[in-house]
N, C-alpha and C positions, 0 to 999 in steps of 0.2 A: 500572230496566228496566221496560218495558210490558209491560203484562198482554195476555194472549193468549183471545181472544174465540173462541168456536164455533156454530155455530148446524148448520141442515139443514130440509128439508121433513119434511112432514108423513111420509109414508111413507118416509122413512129410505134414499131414492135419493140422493140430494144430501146431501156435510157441506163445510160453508166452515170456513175460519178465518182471524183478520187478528189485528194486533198495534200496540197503539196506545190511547191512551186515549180514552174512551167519550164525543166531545163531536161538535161539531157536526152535529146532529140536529134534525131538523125533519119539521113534519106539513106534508105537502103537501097541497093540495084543487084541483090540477089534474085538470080532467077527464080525461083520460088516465088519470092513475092509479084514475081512482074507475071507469073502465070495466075494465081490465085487472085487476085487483084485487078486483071486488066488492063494495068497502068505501067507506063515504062519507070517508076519509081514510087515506094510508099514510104512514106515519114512517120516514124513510129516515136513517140515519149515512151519513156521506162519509168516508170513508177512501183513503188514497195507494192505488192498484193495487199498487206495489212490497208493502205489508203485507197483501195477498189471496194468499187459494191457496184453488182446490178440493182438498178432500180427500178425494172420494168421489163417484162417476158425473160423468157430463160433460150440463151443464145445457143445454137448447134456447133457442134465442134468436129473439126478434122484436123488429122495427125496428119501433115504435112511433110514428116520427115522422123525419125525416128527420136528427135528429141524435141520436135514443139507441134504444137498444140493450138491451132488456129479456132476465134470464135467469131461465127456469124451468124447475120439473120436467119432463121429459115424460112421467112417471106419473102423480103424484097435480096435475100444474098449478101448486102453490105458486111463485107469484113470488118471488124469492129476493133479486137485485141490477138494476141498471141502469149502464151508462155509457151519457155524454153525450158525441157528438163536440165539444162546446165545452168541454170538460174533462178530455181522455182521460187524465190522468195519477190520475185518480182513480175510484172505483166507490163507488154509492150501494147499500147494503145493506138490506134489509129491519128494520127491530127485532122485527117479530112474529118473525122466524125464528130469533131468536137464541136459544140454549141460557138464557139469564137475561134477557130483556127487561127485568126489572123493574129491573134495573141503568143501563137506561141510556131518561132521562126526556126528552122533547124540550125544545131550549131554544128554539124561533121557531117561526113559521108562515110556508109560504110559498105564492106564487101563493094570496093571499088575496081578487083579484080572481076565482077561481071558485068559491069557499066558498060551501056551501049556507047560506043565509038561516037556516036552523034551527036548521043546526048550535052550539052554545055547547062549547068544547073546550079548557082551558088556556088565558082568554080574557084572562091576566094574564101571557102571553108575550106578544114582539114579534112585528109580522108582517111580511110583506115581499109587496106585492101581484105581483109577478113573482120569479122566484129570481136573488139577486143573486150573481154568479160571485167 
């Protein structure tokens, strides 16, 4: 059986939960994210949509680009998930949001052709200069 994951924002408006084990995870350094985000990298797991459910408030969403679909608080702002219309069968999750982050490590880097020059980060994973579907 798979283990069952939970996560939420900051202020406790948003709780998710998915089911599934803890892999394909990667640090993205697409500008996109590093605007939407604040942060010069977010770590996303991709999980089946089938193994998603909100479990608490209904998240605000912006279209970020013309084929994904960003959700967040509309209190406290914490971006939470993403789907991508080139992938709708799946949703890309937050790992900062999740109830144990430290359970689950990214294994790749992607869209490593927007990676800030400075940045040095798990430089002994693979990267992938665009995200490969």
């Amino acid at each position: 059986m798979d283990d069952i994951h939970s996560g939420g924002c900051h202020c406790g408006h948003l709780r998710y939960q998915f089911n599934g084990p803890l892999h394909d995870i990667a640090h993205c350094h697409c500008s996109i994210c590093r605007r939407v985000s604040g942060g010069i990298v977010t770590t996303w797991i991709t999980v089946p949509t089938s193994a998603f459910q909100w479990m608490k408030g209904t998240p605000a969403q912006y279209a970020s680009s013309t084929s994904c679909v960003r959700y967040f608080c509309p209190t406290c702002g914490a971006q939470l998930a993403l789907v991508s219309r080139l992938s709708p069968e799946t949703i890309d999750v937050t790992i900062a949001t999740l109830d144990h982050p430290e359970q689950a490590p990214a294994e790749r880097h992607i869209w490593t052709d927007n990676q800030l020059p400075w940045l040095h980060l798990d430089e002994h994973l693979p990267g992938e200069a665009q995200e490969s579907l």
